[in-house]
matplotlib code that plots the C-alpha trace (Angstrom):
import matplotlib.pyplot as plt

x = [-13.3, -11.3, -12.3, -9.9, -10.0, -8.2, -6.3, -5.5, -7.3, -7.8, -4.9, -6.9, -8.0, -10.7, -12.4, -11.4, -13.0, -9.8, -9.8, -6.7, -5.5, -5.0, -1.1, -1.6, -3.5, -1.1, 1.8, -0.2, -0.9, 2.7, 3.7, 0.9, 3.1, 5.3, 2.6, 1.0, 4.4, 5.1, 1.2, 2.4, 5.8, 4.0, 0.9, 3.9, 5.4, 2.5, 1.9, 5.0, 4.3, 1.6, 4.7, 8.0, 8.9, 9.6, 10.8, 8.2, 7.5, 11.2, 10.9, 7.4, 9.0, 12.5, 9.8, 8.1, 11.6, 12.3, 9.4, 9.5, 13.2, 12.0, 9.2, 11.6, 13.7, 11.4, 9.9, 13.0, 14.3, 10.5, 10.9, 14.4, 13.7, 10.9, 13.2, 15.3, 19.4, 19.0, 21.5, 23.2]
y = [9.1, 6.0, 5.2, 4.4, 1.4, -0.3, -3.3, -4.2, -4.8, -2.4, -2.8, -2.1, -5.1, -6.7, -6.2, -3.0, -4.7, -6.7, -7.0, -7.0, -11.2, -12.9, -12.2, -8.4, -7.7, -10.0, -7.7, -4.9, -5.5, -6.5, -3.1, -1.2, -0.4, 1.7, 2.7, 4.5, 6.0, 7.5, 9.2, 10.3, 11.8, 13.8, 14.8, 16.3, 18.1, 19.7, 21.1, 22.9, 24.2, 26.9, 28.5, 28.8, 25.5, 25.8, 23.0, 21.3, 21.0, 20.1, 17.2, 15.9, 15.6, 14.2, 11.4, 11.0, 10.3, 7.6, 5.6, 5.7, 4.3, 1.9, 0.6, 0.2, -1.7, -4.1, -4.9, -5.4, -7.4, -9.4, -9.9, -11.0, -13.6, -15.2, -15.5, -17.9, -17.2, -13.8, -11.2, -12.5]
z = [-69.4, -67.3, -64.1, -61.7, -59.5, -56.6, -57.5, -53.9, -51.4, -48.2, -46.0, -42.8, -40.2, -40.9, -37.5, -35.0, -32.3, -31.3, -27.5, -26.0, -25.0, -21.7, -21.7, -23.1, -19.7, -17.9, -18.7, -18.5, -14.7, -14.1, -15.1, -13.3, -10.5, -12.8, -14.4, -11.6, -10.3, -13.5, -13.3, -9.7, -11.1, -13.7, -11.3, -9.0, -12.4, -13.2, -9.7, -10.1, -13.4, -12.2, -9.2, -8.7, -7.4, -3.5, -1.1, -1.1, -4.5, -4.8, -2.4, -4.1, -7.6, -6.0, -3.8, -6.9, -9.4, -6.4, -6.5, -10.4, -10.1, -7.8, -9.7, -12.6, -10.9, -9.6, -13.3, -14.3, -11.6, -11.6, -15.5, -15.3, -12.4, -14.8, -17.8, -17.9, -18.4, -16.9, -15.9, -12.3]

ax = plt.figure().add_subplot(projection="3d")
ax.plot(x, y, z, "-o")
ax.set_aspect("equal")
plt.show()
């Protein structure tokens, strides 16, 4: 009987303790905005799910779509004033 062996080695990383590096976390906090508006939007979504949605509901997830637009558009227009030969 053969045995069979790899001829390769593993593909995986060598360590999976990899933290995350200073600019990683950097744009990770200059997102957080969105971040937390799109956690609000959803929250407000799944508040609806349980009823029919009434006013109320209606207006919470409309608020909530605004301050995700919002937030977008400030990254963007944050991210844009930082790079160099941006959109005018």
């Amino acid at each position: 009987m053969k045995t069979i062996a790899a001829l390769q080695a593993l593909v995986t990383a060598a360590s999976l303790d990899i933290e995350p590096s200073a600019a990683e976390l950097d744009a990770i906090e200059q997102e957080m905005p969105l971040i937390q508006a799109e956690v609000e939007l959803l929250d407000a979504q799944i508040m609806t799910i349980d009823h029919p949605a009434n006013e109320l509901d209606a207006r919470r997830v409309r608020r909530a779509r605004n301050r995700v637009m919002a937030a977008r558009r400030d990254l963007t227009n944050r991210v844009d004033a930082v790079r160099p030969g941006g959109a005018a």
